[in-house]
Backbone as CSV, one residue per row, in Angstrom:
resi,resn,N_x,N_y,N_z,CA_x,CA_y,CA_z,C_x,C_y,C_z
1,UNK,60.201,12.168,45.812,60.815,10.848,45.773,62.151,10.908,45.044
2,UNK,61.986,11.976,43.848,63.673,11.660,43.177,64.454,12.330,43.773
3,UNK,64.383,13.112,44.963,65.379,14.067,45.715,65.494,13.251,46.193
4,UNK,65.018,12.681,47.637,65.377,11.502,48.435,66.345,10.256,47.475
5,UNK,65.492,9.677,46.713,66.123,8.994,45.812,68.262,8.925,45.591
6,UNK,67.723,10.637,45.323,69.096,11.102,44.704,69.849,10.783,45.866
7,UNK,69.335,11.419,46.871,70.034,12.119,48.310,71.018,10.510,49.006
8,UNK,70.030,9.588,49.084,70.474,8.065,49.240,71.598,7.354,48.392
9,UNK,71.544,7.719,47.178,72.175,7.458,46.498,73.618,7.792,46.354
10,UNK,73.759,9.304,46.773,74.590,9.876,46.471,75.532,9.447,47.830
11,UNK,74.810,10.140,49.230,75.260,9.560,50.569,75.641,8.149,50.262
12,UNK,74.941,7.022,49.793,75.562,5.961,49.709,76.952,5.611,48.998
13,UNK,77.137,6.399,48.024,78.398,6.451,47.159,79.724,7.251,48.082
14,UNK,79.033,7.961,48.707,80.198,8.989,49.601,81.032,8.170,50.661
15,UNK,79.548,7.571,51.273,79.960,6.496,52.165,81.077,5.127,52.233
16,UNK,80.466,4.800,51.059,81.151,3.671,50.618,82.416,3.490,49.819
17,UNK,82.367,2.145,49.650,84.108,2.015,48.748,83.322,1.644,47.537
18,UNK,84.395,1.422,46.362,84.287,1.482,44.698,84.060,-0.274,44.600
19,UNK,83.847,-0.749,44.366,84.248,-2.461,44.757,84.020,-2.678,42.967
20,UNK,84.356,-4.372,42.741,84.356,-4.872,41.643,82.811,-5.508,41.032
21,UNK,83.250,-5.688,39.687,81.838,-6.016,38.399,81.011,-7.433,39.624
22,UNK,79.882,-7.487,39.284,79.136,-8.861,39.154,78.086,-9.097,38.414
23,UNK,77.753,-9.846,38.460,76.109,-10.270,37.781,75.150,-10.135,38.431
24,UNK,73.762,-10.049,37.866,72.517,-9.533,38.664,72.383,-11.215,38.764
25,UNK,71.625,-11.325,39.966,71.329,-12.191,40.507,69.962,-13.092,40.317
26,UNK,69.046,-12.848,39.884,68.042,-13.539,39.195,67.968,-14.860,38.606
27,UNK,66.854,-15.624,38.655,66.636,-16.696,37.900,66.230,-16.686,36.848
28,UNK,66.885,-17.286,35.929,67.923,-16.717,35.361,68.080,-15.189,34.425
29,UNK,69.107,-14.794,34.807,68.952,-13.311,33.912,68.712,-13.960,32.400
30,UNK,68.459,-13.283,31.553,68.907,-13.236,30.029,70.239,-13.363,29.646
31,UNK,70.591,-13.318,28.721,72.310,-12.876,28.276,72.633,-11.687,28.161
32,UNK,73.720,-11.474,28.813,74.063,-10.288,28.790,73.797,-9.316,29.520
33,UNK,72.612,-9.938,30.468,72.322,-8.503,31.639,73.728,-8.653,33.001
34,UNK,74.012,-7.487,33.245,75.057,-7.235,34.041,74.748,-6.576,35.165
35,UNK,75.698,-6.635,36.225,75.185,-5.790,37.460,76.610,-5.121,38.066
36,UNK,76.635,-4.680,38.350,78.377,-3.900,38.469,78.191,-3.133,39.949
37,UNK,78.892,-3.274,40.593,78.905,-2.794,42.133,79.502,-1.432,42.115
38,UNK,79.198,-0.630,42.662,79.644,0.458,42.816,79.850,1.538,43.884
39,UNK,79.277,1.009,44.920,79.498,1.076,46.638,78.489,0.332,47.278
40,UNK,79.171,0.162,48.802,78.589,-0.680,49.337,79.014,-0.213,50.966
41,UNK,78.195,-0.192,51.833,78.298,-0.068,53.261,77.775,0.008,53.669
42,UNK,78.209,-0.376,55.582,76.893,-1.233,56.410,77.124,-0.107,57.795
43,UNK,76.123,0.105,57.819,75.414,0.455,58.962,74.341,0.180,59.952
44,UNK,74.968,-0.538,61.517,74.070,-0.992,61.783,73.780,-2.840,61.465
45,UNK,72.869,-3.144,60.927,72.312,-4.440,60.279,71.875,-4.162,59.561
46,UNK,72.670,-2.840,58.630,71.758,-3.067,57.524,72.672,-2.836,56.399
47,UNK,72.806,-3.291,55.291,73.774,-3.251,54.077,72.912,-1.910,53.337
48,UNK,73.620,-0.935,52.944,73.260,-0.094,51.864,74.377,-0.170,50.420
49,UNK,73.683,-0.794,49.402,74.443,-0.979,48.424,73.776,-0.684,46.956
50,UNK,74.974,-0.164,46.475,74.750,0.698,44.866,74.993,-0.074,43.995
51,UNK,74.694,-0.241,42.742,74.672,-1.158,41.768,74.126,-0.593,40.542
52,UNK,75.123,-0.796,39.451,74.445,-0.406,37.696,73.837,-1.610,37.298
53,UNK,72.757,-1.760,36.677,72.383,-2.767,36.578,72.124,-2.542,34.650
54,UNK,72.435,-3.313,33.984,72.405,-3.203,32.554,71.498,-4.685,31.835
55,UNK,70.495,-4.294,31.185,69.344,-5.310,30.563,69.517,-4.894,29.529
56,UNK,70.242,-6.101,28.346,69.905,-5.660,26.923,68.386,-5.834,26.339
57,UNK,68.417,-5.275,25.188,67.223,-5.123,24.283,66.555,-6.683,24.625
58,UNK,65.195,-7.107,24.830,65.256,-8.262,24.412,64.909,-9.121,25.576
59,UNK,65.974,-8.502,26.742,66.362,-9.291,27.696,65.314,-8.935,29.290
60,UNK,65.749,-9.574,30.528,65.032,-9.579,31.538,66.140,-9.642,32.428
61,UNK,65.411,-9.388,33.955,66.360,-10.180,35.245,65.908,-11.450,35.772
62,UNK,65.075,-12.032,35.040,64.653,-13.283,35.562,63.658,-13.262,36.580
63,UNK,62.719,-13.766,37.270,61.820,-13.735,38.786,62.474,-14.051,39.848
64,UNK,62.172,-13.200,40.515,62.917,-12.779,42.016,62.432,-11.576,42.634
65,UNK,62.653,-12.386,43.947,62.463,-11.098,44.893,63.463,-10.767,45.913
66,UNK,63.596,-9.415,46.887,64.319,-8.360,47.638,64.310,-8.966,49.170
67,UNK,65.271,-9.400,50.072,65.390,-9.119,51.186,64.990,-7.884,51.929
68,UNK,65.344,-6.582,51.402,64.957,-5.401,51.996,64.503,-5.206,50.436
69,UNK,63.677,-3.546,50.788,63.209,-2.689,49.256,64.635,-1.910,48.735
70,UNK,64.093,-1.623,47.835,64.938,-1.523,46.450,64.436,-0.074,45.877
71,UNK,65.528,0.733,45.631,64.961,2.044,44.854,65.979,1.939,43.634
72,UNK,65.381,2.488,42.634,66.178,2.461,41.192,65.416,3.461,40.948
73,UNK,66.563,4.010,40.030,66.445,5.071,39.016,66.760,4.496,37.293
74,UNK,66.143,5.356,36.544,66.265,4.452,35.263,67.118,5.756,34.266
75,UNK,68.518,5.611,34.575,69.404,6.732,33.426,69.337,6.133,31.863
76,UNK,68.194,5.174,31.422,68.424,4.720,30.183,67.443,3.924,29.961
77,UNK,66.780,3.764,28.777,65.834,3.043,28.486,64.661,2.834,29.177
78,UNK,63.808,1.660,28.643,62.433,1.126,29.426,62.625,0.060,30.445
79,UNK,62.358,0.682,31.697,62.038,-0.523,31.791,60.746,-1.473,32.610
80,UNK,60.521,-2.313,31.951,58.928,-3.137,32.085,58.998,-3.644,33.321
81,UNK,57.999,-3.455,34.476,58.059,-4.595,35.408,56.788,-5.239,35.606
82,UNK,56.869,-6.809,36.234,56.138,-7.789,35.913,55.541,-8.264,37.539
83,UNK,54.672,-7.835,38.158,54.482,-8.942,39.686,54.341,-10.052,38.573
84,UNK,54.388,-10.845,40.413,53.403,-12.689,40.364,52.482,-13.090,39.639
85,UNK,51.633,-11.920,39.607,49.884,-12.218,39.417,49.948,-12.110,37.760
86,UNK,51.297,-12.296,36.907,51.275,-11.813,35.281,50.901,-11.126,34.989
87,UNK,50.767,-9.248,35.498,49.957,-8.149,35.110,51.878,-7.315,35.323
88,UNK,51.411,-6.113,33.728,52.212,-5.334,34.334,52.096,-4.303,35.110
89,UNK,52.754,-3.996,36.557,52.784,-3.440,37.089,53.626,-1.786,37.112
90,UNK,54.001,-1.932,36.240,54.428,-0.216,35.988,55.548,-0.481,34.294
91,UNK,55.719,0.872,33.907,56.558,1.112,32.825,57.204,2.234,33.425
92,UNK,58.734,2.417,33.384,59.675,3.202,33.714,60.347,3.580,33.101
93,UNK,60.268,4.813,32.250,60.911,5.119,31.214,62.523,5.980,32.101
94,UNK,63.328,6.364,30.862,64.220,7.293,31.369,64.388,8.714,32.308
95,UNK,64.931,8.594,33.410,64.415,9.831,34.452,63.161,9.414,35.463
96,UNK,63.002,8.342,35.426,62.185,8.222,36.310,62.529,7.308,37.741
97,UNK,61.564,7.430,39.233,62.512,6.198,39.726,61.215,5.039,40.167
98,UNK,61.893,3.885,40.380,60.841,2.678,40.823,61.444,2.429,42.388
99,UNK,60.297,2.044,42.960,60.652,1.338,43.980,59.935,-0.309,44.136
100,UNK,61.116,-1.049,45.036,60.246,-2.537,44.945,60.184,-2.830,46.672
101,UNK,58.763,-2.909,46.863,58.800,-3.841,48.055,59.797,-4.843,48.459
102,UNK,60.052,-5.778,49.672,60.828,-6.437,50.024,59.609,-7.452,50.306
103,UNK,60.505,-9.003,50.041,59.835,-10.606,50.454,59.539,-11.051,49.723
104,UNK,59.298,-12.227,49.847,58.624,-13.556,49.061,57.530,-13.559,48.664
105,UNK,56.520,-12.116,49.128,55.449,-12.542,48.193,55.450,-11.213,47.493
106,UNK,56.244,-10.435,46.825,56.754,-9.742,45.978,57.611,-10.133,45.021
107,UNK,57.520,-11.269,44.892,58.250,-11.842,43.223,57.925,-11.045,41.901
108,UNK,58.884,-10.654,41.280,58.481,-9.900,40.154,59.974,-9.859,39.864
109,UNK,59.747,-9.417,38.085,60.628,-9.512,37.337,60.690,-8.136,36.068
110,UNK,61.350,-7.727,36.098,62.177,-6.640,35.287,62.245,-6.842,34.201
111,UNK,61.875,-6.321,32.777,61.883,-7.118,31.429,62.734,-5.196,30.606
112,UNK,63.253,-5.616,29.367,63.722,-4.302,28.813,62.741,-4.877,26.860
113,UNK,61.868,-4.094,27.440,61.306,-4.613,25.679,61.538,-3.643,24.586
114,UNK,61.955,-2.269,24.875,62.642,-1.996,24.001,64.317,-1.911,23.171
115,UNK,64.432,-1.224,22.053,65.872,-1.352,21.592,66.944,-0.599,21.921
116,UNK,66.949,-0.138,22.993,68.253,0.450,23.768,68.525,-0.427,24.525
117,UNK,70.103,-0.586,25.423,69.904,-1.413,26.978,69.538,-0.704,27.945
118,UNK,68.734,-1.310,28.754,68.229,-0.637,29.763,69.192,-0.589,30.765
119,UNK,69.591,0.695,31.447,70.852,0.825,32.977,69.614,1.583,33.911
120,UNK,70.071,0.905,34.630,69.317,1.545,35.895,70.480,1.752,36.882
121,UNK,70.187,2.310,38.137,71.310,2.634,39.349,70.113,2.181,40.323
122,UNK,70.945,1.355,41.271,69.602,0.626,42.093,70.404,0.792,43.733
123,UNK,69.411,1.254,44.565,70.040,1.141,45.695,69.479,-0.030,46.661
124,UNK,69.957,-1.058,46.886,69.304,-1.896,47.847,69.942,-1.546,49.423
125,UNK,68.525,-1.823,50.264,68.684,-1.534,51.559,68.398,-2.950,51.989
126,UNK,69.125,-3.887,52.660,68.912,-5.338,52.661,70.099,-5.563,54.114
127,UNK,69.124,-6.260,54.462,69.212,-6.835,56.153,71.021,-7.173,55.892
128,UNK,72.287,-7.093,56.589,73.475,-7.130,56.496,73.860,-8.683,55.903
129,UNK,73.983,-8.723,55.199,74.785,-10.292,54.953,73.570,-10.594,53.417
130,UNK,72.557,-10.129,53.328,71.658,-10.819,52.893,72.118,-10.614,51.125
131,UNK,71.713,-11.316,50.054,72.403,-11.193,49.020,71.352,-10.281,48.188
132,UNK,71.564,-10.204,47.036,70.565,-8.415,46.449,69.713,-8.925,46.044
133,UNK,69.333,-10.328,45.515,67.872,-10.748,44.994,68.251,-12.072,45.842
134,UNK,66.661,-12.683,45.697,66.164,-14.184,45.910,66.299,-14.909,44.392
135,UNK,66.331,-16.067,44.432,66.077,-17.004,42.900,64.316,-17.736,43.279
136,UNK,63.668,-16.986,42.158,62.267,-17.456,42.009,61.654,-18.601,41.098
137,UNK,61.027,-19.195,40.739,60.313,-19.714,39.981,59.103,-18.842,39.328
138,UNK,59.505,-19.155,37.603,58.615,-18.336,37.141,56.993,-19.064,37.716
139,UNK,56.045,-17.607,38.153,54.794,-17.842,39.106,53.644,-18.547,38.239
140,UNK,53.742,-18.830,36.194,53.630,-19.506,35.683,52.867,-18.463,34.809
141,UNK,53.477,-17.201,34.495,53.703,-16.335,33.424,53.721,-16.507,32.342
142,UNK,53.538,-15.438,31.072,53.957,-16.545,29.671,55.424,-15.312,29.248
143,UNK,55.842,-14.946,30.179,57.126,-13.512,29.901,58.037,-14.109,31.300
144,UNK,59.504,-14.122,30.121,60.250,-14.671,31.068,61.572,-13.624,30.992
């Protein structure tokens, strides 16, 4: 998985252009979590796009879910993820990679509970036009 991982990643960066900063898209992030673009190109109907994604200590991406799945790698810190059902569903430390299903009934949310910021490099594969997360309602969790 982390060869492929890599292999996508890297092809995706080759492929693509350098583009400018944004914000992660979530309801609502925390303060201070960032999302920074870093290539992006379409093939087909389908958007392949790279992204640093940065969660301070403390902080979350809010609940949301993926148009298409999602592979990340974690070059830094923990990081916690949360399904719907309020169980955690995995811990991702540094060097490791996650993947997230795609749709609406894959709501889940990203938390960084320890004291580093968490960066991840995330590749979304998402239907052409479609934006990198959904805005969720927390599923009535007590971790936001």
């Amino acid at each position: 998985m982390r060869h492929a991982l890599r292999t996508a990643v890297v092809g995706t960066v080759v492929a693509g252009t350098v583009l400018t900063c944004g914000t992660a898209g979530a309801t609502p992030p925390g303060p201070g979590v960032t999302g920074r673009l870093i290539s992006q190109t379409t093939i087909g109907d389908t958007d392949y796009v790279l992204r640093e994604i940065t969660v301070p200590p403390g902080q979350s991406t809010g609940w949301h879910y993926h148009d298409g799945p999602l592979y990340g790698f974690v070059r830094q810190g923990t990081l916690t993820h949360y399904h719907a059902d309020c169980t955690v569903d995995g811990v991702y430390r540094t060097g490791t990679t996650v993947r997230e299903p795609s749709g609406p009934d894959e709501v889940h949310l990203g938390r960084n509970q320890g004291d580093t910021p968490l960066v991840l490099d995330v590749l979304y594969v998402l239907p052409h036009g479609a934006p990198f997360s959904e805005d969720a309602p927390n599923p009535g969790c007590d971790v936001e």
